[in-house]
C-alpha positions in Angstrom: 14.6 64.3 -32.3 12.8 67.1 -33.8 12.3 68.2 -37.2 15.0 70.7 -36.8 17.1 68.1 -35.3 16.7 66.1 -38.0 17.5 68.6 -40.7 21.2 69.4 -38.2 22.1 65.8 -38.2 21.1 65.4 -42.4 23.6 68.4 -43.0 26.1 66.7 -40.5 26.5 63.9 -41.7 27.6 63.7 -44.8 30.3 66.4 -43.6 31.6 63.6 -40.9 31.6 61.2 -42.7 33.0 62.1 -46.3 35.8 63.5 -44.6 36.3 60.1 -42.4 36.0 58.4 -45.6 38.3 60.3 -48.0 40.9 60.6 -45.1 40.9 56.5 -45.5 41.4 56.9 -49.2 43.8 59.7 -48.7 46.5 57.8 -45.8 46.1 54.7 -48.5 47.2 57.3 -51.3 49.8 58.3 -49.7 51.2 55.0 -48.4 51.3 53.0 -51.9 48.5 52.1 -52.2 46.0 53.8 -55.1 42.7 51.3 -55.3 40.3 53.7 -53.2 41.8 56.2 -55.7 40.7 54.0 -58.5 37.0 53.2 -57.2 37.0 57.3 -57.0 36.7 57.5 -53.3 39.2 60.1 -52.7 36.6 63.2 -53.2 34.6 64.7 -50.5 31.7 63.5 -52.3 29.1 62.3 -49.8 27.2 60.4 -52.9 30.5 58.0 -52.8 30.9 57.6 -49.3 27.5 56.6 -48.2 25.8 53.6 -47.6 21.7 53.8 -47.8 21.4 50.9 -45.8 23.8 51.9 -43.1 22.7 55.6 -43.4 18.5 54.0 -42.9 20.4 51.6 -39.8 21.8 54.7 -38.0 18.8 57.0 -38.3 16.6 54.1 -37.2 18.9 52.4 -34.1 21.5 54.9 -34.0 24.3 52.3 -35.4 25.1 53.0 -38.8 28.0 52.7 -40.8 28.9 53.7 -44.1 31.0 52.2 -47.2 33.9 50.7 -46.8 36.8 51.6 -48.2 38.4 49.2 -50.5 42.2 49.0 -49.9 44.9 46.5 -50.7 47.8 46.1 -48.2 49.5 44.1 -51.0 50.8 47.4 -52.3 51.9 48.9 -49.0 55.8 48.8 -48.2 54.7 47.6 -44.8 51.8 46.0 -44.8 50.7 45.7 -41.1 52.0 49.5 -40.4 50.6 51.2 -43.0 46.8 49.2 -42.7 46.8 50.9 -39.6 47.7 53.9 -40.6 45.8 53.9 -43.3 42.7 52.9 -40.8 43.9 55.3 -38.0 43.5 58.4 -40.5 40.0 58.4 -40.4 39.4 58.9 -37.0 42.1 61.2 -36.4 40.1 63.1 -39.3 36.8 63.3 -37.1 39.2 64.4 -34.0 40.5 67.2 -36.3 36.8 68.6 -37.3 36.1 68.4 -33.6 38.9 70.4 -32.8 38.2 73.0 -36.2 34.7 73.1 -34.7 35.4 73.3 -30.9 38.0 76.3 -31.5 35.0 78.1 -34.0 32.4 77.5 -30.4 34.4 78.8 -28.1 35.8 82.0 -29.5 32.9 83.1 -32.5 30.1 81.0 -31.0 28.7 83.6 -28.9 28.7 85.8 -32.3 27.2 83.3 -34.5 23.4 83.2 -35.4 21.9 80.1 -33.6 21.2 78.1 -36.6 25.1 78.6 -37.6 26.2 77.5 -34.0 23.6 75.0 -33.5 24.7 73.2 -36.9 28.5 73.5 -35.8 27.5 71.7 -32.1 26.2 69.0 -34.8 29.3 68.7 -36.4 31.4 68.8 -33.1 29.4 66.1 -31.4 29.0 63.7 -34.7 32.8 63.8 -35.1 33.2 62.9 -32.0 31.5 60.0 -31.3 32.1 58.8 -34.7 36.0 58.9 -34.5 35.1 57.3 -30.7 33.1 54.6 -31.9 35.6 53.7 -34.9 38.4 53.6 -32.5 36.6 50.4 -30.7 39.4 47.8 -31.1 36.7 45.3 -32.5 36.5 44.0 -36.3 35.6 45.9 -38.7 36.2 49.1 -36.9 39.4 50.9 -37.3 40.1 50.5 -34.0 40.1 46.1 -35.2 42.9 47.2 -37.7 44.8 49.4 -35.4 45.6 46.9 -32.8 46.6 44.9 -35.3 49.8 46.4 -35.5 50.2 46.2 -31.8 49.4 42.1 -31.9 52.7 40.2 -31.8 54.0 38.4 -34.8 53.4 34.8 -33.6 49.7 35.9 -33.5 49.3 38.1 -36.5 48.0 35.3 -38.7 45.5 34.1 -35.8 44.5 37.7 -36.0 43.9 38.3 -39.8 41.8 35.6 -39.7 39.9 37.1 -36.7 40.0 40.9 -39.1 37.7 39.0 -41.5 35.3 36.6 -39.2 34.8 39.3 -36.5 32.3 41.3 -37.9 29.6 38.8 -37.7 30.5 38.4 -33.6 31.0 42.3 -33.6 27.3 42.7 -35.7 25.6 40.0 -33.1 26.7 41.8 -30.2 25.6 45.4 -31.3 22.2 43.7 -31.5 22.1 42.3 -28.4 23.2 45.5 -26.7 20.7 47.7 -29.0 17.5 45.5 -28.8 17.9 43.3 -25.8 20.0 45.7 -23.1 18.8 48.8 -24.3 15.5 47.9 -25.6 14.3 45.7 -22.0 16.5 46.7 -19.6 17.2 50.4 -21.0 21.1 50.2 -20.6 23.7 50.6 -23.4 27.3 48.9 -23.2 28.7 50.6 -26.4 26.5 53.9 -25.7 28.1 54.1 -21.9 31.4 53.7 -23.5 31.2 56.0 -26.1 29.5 58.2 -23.7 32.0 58.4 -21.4 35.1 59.2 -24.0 32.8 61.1 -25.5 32.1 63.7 -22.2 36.0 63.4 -21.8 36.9 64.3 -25.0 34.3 67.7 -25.6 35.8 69.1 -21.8 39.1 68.6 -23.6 38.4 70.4 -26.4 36.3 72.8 -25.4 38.1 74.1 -22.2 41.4 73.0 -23.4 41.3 75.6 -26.8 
């Protein structure tokens, strides 16, 4: 990227994310359950959400990620329900900005000055391939605690187990498909899935607005 890329994506970012974040902290709220409330993550505040290391992993091999948010299903009236609630409000958050931010491009875009519309693109594409990539149904994505609610209950406690091991397989195989396919034989697994939903999901929202 350019320098004026870089400065697009620096002002993005924190937007995407905070609200990804604080939508977490917010569904938890809401549910029962006040701990991200507590550890003062339900603020808009990029300085709470995000992780240096993460932010340094993302701008360096695109795969980032940024501070959890620390919830208890303990306090939840249903606990498997409301985690994935809880973990299915942040990317219905970016899905929302994309849609905010698709509706803004198609009807003022052409009235915009090009730095405001350019920045706004930024937006639209971040929060899209950020709620797409969360969505993944891999630990510790969202998408890992969605399905949960989905796996049946004979196999809920084989899966909590997988919630908290996963990441380490999850973690092995993004390098693997960052710095052995991509880097020798130039071909991403998660970048031509996210790719794909990703070209699905702008034609939907901007031609469907």
């Amino acid at each position: 990227m350019g320098f004026s890329d870089w400065i697009y994506f620096i002002i993005a970012f924190p937007i995407v994310l905070s609200l990804h974040e604080a939508s977490h902290a917010l569904a938890a709220y809401y549910l029962g359950d006040p701990t991200a409330k507590a550890y003062g993550r339900l603020t808009l505040n990029p300085l709470k959400h995000i992780d240096l290391f993460g932010f340094l992993m993302l701008v360096i091999v695109h795969f980032g990620w940024g501070k959890p948010v620390p919830v208890n299903p303990k306090n939840f009236k249903n606990e498997v329900r409301d985690s994935a609630l809880t973990a299915l409000a942040g990317p219905v958050s970016n899905f929302v900005l994309a849609l905010l931010t698709a509706i803004l491009l198609k009807y003022l875009g052409p009235y915009l000055p090009k730095i405001i519309a350019t920045q706004i693109w930024w937006i639209f594409d971040l929060s899209l391939v950020w709620g797409i990539f969360n969505l993944l149904p891999v630990p510790p994505l969202d998408g890992g605690k969605i399905i949960g609610f989905l796996v049946p209950k004979k196999y809920a406690g084989r899966y909590m187990v997988f919630q908290e091991t996963g990441a380490k397989y999850f973690l092995l195989f993004m390098a693997f498909d960052i710095f052995i396919l991509n880097g020798i034989f130039g071909f991403s697994i998660v970048q031509y899935v996210i790719m794909g939903a990703y070209e699905f999901a702008k034609n939907l929202l901007l031609f469907g607005v």
